[in-house]
Predicted model as a PDB file, atoms N, CA, C, CB and O in Angstrom, pLDDT in the B-factor column:
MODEL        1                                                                  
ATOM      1  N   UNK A   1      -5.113  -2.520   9.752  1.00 73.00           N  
ATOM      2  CA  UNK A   1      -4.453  -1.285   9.392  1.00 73.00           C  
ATOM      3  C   UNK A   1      -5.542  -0.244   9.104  1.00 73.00           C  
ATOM      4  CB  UNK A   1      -3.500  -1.485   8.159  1.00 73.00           C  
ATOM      5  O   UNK A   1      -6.456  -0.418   8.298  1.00 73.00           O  
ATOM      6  N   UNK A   2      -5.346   0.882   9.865  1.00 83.00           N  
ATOM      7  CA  UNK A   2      -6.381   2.046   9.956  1.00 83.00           C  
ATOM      8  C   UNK A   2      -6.197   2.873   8.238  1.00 83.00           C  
ATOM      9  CB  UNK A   2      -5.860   3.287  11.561  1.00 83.00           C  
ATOM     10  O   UNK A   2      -5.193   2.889   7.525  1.00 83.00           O  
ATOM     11  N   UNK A   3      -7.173   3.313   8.052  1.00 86.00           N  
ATOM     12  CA  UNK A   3      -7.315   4.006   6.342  1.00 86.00           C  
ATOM     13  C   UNK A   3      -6.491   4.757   6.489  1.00 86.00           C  
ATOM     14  CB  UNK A   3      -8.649   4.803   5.686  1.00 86.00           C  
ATOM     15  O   UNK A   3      -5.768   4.890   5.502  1.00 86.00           O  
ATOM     16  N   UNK A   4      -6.269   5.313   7.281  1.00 88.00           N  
ATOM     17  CA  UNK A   4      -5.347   6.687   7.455  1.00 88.00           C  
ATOM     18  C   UNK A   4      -3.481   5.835   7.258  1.00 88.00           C  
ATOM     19  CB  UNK A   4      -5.760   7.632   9.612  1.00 88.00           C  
ATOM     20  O   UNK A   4      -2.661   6.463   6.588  1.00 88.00           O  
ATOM     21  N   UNK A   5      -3.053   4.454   7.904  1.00 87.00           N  
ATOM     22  CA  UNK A   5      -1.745   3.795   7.939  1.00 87.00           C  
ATOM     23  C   UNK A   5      -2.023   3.505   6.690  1.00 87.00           C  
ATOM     24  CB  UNK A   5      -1.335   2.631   8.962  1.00 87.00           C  
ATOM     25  O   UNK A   5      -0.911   3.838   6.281  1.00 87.00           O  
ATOM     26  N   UNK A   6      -2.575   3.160   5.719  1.00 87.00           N  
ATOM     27  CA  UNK A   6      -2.488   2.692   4.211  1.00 87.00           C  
ATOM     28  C   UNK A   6      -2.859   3.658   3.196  1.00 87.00           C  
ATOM     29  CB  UNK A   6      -3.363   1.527   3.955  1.00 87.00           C  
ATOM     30  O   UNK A   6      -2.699   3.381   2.007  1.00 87.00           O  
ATOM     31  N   UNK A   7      -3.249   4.556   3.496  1.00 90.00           N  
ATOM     32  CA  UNK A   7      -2.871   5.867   2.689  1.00 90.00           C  
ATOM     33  C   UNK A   7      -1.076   6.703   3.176  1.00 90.00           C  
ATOM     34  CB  UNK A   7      -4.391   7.112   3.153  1.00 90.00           C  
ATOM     35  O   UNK A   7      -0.301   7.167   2.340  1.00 90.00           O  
ATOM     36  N   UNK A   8      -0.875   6.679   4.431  1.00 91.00           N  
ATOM     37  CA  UNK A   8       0.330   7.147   4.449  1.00 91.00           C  
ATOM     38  C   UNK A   8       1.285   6.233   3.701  1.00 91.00           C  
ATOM     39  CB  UNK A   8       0.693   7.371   5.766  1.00 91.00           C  
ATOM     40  O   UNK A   8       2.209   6.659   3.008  1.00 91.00           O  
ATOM     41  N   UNK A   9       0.978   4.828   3.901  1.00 90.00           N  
ATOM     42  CA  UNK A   9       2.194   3.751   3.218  1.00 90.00           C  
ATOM     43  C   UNK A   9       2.496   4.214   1.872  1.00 90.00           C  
ATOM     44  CB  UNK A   9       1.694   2.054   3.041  1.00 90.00           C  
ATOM     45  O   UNK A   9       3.556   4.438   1.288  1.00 90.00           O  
ATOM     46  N   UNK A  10       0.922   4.318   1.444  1.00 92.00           N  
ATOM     47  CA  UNK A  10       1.070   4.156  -0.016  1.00 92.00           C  
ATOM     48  C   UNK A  10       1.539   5.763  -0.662  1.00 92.00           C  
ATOM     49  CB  UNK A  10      -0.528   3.540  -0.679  1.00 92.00           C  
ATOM     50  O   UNK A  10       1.721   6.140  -1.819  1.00 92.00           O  
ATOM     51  N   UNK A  11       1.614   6.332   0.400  1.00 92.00           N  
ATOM     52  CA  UNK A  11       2.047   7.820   0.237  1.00 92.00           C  
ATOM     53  C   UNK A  11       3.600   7.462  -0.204  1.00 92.00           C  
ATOM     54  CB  UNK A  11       1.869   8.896   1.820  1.00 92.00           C  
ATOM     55  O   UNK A  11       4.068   7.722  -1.312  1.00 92.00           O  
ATOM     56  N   UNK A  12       4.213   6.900   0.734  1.00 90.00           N  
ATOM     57  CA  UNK A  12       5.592   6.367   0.683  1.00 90.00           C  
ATOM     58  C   UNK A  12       6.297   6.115  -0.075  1.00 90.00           C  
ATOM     59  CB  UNK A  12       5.767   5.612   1.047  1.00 90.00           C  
ATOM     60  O   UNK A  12       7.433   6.514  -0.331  1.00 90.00           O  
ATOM     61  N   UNK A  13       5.131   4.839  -0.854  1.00 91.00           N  
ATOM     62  CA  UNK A  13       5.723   4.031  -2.086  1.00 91.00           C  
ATOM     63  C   UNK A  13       5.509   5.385  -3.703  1.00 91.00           C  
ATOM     64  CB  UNK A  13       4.441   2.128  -2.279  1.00 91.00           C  
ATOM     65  O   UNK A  13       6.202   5.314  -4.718  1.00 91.00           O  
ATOM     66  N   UNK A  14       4.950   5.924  -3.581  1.00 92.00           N  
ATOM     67  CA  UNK A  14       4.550   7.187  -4.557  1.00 92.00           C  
ATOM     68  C   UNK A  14       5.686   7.903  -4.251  1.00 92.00           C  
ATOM     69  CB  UNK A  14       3.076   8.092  -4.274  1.00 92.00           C  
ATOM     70  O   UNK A  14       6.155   8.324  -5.309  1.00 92.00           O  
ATOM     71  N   UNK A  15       6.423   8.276  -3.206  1.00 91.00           N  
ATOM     72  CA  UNK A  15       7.228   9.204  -2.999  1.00 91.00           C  
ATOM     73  C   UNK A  15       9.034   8.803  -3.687  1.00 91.00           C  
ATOM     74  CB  UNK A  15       7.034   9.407  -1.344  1.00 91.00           C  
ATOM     75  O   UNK A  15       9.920   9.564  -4.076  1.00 91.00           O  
ATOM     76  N   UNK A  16       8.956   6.827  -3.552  1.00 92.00           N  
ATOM     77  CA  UNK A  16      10.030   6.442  -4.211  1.00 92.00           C  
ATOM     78  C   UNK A  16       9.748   6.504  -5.568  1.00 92.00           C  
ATOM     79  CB  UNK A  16      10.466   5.232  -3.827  1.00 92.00           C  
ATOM     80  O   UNK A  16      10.712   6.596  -6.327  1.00 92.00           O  
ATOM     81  N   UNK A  17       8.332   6.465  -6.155  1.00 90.00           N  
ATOM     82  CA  UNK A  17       8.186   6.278  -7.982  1.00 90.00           C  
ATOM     83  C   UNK A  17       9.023   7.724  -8.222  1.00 90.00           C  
ATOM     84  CB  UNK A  17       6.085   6.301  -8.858  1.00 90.00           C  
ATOM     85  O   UNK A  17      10.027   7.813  -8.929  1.00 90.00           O  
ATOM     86  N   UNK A  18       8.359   8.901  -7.441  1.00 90.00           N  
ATOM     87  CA  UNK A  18       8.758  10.206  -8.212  1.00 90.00           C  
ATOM     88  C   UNK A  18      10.365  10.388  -7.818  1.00 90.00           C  
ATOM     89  CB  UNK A  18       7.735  11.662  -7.682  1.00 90.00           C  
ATOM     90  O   UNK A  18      11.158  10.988  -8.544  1.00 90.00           O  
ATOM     91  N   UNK A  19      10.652   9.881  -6.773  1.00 89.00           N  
ATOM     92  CA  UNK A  19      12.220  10.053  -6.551  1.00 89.00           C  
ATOM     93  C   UNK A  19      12.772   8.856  -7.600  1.00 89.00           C  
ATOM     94  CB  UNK A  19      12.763   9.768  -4.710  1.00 89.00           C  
ATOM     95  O   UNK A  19      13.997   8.933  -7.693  1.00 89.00           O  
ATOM     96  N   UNK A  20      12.370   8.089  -8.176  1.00 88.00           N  
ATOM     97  CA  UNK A  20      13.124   7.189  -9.172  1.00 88.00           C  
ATOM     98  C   UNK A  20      12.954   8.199 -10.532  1.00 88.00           C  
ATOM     99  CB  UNK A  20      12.345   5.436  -9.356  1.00 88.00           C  
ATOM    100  O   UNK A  20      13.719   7.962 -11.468  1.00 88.00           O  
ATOM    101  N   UNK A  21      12.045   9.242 -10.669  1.00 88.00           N  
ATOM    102  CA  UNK A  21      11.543   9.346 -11.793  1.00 88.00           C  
ATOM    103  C   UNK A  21      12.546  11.009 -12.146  1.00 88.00           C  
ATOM    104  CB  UNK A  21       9.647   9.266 -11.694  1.00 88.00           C  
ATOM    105  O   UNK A  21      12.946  11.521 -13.192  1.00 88.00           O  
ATOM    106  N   UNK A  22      12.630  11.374 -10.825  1.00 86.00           N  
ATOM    107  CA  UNK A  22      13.378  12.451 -11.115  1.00 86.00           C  
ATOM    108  C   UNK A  22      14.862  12.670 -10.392  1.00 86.00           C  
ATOM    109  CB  UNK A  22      12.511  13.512 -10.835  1.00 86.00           C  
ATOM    110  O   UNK A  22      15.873  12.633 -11.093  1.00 86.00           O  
ATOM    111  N   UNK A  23      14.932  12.865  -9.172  1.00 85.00           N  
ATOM    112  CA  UNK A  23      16.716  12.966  -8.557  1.00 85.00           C  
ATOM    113  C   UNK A  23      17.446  11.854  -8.503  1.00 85.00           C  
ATOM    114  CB  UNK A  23      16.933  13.420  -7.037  1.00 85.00           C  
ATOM    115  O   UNK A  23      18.544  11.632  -9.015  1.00 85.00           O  
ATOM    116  N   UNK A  24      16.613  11.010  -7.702  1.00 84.00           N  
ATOM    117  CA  UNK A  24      17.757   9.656  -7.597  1.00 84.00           C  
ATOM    118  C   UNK A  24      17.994   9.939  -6.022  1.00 84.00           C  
ATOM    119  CB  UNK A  24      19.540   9.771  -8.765  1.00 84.00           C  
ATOM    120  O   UNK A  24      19.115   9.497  -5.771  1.00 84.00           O  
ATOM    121  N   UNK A  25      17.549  10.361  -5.123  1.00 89.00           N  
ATOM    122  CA  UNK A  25      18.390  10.914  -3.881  1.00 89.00           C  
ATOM    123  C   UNK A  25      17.974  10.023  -2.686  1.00 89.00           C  
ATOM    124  CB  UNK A  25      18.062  12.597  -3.520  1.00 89.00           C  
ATOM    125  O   UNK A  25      18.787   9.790  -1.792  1.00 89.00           O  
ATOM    126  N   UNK A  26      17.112   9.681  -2.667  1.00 89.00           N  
ATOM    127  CA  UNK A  26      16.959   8.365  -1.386  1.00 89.00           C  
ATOM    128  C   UNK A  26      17.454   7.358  -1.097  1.00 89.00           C  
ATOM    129  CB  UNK A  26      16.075   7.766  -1.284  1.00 89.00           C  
ATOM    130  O   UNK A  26      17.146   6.490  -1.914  1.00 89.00           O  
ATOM    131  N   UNK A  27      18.325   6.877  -0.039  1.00 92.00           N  
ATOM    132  CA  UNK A  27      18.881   5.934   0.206  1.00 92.00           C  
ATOM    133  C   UNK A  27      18.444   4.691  -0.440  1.00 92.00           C  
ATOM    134  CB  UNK A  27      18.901   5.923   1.336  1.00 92.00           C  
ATOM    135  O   UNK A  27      17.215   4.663  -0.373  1.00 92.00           O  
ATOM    136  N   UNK A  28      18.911   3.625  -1.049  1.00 91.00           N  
ATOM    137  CA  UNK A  28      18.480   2.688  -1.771  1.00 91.00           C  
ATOM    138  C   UNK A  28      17.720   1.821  -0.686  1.00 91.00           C  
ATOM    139  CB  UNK A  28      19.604   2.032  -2.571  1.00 91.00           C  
ATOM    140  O   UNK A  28      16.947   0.969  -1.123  1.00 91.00           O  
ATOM    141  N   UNK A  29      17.910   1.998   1.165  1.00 93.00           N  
ATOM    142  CA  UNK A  29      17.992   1.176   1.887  1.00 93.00           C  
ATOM    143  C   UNK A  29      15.869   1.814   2.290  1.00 93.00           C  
ATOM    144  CB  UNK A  29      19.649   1.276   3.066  1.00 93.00           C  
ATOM    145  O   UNK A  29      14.827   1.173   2.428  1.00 93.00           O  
ATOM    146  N   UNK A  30      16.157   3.102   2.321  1.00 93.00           N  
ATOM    147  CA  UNK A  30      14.984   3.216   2.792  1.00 93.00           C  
ATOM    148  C   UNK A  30      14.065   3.455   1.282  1.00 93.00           C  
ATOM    149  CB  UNK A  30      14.981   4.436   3.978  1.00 93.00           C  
ATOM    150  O   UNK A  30      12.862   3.279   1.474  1.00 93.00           O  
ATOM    151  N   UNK A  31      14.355   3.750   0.111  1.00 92.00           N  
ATOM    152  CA  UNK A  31      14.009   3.312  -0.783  1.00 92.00           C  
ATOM    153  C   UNK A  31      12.972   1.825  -0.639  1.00 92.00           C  
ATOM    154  CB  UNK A  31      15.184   3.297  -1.405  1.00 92.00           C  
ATOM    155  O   UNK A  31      11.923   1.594  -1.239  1.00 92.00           O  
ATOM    156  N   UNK A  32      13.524   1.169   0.132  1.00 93.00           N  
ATOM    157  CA  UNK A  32      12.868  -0.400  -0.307  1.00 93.00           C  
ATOM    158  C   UNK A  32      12.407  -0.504   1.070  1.00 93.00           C  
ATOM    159  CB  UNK A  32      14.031  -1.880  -0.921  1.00 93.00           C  
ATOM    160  O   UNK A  32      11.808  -1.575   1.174  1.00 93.00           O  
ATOM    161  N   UNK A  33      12.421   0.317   2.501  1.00 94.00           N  
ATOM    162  CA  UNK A  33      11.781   0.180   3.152  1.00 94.00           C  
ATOM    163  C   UNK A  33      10.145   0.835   2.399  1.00 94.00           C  
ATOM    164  CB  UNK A  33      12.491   0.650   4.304  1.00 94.00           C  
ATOM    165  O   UNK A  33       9.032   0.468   2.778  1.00 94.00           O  
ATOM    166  N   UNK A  34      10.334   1.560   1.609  1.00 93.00           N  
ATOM    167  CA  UNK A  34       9.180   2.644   1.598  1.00 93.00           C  
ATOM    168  C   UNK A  34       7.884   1.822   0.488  1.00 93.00           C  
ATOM    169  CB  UNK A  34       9.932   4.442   0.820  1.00 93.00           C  
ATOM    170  O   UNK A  34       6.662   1.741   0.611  1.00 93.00           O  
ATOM    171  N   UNK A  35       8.683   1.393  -0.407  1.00 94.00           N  
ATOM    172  CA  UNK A  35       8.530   0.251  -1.269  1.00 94.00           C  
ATOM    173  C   UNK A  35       7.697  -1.019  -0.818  1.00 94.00           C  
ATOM    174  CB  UNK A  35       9.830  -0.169  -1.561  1.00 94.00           C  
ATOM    175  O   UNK A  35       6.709  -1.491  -1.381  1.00 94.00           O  
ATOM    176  N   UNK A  36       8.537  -1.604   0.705  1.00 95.00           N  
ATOM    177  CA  UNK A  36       7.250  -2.354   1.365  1.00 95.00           C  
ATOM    178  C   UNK A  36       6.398  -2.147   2.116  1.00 95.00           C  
ATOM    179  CB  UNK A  36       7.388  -3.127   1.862  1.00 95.00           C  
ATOM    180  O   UNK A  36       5.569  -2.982   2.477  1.00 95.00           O  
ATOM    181  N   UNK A  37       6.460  -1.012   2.470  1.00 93.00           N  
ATOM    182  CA  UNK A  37       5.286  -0.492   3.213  1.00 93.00           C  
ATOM    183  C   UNK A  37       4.014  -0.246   2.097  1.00 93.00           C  
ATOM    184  CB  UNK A  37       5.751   0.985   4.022  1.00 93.00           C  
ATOM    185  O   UNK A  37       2.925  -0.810   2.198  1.00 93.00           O  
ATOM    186  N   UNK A  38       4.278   0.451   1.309  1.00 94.00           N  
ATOM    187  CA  UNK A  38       3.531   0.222  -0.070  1.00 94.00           C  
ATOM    188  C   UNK A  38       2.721  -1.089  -0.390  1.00 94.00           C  
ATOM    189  CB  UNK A  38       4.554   0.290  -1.142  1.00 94.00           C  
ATOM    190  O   UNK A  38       1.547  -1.377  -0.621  1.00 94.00           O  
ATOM    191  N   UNK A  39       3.800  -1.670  -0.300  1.00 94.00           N  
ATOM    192  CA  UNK A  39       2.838  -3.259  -0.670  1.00 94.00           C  
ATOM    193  C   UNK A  39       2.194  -3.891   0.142  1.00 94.00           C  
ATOM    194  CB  UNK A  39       3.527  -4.414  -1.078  1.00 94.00           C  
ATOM    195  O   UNK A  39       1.453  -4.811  -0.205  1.00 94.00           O  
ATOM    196  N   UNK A  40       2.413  -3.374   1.870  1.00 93.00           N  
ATOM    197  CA  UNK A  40       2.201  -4.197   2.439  1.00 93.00           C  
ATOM    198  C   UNK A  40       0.731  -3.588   2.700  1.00 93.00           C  
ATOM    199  CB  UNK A  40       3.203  -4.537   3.402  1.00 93.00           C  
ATOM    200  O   UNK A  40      -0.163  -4.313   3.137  1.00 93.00           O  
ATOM    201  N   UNK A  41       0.510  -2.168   2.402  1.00 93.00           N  
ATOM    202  CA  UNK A  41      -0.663  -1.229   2.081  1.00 93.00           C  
ATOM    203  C   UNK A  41      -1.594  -2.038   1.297  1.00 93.00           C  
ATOM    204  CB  UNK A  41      -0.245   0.105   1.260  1.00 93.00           C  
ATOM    205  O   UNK A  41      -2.607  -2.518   1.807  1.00 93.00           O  
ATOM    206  N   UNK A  42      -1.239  -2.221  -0.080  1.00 93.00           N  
ATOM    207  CA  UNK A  42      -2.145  -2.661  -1.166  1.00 93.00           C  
ATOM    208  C   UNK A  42      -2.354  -4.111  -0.679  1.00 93.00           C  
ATOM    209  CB  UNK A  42      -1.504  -2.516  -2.757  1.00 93.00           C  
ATOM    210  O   UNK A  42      -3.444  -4.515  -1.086  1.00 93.00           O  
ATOM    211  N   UNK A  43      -1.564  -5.220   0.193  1.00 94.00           N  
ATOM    212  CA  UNK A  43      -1.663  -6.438   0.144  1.00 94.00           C  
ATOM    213  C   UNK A  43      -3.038  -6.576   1.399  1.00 94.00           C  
ATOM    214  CB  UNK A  43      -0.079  -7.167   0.406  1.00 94.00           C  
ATOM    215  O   UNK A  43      -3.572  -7.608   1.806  1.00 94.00           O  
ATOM    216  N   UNK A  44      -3.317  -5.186   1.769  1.00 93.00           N  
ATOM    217  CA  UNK A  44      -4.197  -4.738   3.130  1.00 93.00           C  
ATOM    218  C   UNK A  44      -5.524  -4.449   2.742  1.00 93.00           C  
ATOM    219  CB  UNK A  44      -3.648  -3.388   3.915  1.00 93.00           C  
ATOM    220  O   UNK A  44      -6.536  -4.733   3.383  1.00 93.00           O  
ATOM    221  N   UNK A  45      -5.458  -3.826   1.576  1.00 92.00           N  
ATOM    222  CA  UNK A  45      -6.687  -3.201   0.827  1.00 92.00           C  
ATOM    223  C   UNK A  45      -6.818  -4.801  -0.001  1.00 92.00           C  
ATOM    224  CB  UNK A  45      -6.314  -1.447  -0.345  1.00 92.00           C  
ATOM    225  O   UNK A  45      -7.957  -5.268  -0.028  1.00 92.00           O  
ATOM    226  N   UNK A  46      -6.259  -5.211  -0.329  1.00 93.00           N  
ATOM    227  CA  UNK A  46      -6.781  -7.038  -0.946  1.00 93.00           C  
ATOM    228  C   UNK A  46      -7.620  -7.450  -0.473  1.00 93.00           C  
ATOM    229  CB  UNK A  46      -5.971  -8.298  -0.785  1.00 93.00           C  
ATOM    230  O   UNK A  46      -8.669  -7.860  -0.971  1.00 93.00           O  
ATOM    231  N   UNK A  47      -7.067  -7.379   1.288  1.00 94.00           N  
ATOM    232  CA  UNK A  47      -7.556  -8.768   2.506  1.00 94.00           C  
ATOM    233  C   UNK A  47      -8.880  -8.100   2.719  1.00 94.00           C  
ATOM    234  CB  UNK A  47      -6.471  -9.038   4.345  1.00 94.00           C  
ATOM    235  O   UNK A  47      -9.832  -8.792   3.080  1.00 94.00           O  
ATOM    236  N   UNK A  48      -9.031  -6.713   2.510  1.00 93.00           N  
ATOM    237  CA  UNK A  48     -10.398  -5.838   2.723  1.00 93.00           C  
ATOM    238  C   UNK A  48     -11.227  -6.280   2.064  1.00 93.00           C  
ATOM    239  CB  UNK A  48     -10.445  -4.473   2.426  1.00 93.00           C  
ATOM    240  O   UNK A  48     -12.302  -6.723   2.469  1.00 93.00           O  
ATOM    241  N   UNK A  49     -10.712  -6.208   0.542  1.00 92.00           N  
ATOM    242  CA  UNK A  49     -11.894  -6.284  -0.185  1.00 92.00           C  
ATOM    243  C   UNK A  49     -12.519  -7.533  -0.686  1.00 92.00           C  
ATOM    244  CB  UNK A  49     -11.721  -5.571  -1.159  1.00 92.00           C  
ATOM    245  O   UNK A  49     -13.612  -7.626  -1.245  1.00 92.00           O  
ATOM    246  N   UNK A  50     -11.251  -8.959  -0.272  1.00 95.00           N  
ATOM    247  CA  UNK A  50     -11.840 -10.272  -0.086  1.00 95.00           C  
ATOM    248  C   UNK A  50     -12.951 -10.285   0.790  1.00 95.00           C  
ATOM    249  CB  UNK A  50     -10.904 -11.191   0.393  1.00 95.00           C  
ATOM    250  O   UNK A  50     -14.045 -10.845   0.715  1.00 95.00           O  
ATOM    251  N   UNK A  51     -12.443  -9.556   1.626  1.00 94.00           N  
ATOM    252  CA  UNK A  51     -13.836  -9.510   3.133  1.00 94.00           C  
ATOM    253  C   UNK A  51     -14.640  -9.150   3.146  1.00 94.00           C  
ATOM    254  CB  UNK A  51     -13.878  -8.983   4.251  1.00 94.00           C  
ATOM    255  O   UNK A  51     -15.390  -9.506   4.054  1.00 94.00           O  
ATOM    256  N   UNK A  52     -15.127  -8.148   2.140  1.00 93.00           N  
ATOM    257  CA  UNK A  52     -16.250  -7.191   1.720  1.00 93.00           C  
ATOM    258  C   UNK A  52     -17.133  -8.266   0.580  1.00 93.00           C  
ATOM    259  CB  UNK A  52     -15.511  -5.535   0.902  1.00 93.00           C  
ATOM    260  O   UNK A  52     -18.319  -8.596   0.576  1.00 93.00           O  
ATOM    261  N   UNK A  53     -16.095  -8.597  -0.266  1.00 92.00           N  
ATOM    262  CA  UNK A  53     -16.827  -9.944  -1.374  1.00 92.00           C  
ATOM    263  C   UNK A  53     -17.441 -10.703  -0.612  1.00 92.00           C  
ATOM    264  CB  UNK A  53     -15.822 -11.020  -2.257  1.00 92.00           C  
ATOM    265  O   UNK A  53     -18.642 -10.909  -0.788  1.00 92.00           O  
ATOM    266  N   UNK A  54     -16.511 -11.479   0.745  1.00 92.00           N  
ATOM    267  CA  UNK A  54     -17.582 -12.666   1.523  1.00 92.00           C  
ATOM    268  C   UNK A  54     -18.726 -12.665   2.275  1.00 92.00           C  
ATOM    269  CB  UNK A  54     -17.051 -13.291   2.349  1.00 92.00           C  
ATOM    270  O   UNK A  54     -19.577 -13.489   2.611  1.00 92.00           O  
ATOM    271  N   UNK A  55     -18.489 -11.447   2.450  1.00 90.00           N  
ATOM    272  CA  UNK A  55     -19.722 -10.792   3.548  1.00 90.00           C  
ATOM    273  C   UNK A  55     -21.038 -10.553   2.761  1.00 90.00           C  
ATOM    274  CB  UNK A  55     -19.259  -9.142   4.265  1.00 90.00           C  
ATOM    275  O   UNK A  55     -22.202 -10.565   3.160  1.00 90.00           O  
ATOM    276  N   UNK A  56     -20.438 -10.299   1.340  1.00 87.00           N  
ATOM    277  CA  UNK A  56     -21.422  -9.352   0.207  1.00 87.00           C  
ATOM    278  C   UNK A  56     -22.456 -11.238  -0.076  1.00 87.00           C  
ATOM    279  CB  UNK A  56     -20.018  -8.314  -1.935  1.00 87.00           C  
ATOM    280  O   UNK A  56     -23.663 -11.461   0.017  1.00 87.00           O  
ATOM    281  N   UNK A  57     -21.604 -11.945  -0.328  1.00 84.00           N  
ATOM    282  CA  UNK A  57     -21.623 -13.536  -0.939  1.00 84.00           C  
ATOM    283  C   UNK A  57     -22.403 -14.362   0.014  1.00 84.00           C  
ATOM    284  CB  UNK A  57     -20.034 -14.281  -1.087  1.00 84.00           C  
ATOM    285  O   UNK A  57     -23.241 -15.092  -0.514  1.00 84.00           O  
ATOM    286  N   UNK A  58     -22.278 -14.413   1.698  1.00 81.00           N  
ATOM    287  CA  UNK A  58     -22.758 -14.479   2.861  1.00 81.00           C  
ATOM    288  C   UNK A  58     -24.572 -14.081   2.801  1.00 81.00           C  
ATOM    289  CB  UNK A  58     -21.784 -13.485   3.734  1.00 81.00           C  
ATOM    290  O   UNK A  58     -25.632 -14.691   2.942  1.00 81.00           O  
ATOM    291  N   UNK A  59     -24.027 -12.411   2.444  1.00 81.00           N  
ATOM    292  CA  UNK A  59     -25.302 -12.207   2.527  1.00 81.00           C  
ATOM    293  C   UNK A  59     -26.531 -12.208   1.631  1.00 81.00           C  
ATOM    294  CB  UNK A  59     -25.255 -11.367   2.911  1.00 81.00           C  
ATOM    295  O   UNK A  59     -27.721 -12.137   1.938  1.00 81.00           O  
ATOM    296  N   UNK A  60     -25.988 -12.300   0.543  1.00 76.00           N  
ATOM    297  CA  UNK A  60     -26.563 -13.382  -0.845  1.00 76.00           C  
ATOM    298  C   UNK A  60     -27.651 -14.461  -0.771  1.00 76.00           C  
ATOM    299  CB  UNK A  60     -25.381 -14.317  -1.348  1.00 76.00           C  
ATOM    300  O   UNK A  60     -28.624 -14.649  -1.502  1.00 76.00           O  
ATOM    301  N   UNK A  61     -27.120 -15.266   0.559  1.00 67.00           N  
ATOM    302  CA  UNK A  61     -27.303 -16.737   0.376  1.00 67.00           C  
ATOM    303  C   UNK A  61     -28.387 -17.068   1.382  1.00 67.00           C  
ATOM    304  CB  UNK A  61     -25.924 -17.616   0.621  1.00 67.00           C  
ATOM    305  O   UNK A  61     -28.790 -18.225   1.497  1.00 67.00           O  
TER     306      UNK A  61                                                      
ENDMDL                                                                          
END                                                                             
């Protein structure tokens, strides 16, 4: 996932906090699409930065 697809995701999931926080107006359905795109963002930036640790750990040794 390109920096640019996991900043928009996580754009997404920010866009349901403030719509929970103030109107209420997004479909509950895409609500929770927006929600996993979000996570599936941060679960992306994880697998990154495991990879950055092993490489870092790799080159350690």
């Amino acid at each position: 996932m390109s920096s640019h697809a996991v900043a928009e995701n996580l754009g997404f999931a920010a866009r349901v906090a403030l719509d929970q926080a103030d109107t209420k107006i997004l479909p509950v359905e895409m609500a929770r699409e927006y929600l996993q795109m979000g996570a599936r963002a941060i679960m992306q930036m994880w697998r990154d930065l495991e990879e950055q640790e092993r490489v870092g750990q790799k080159a350690l040794a």
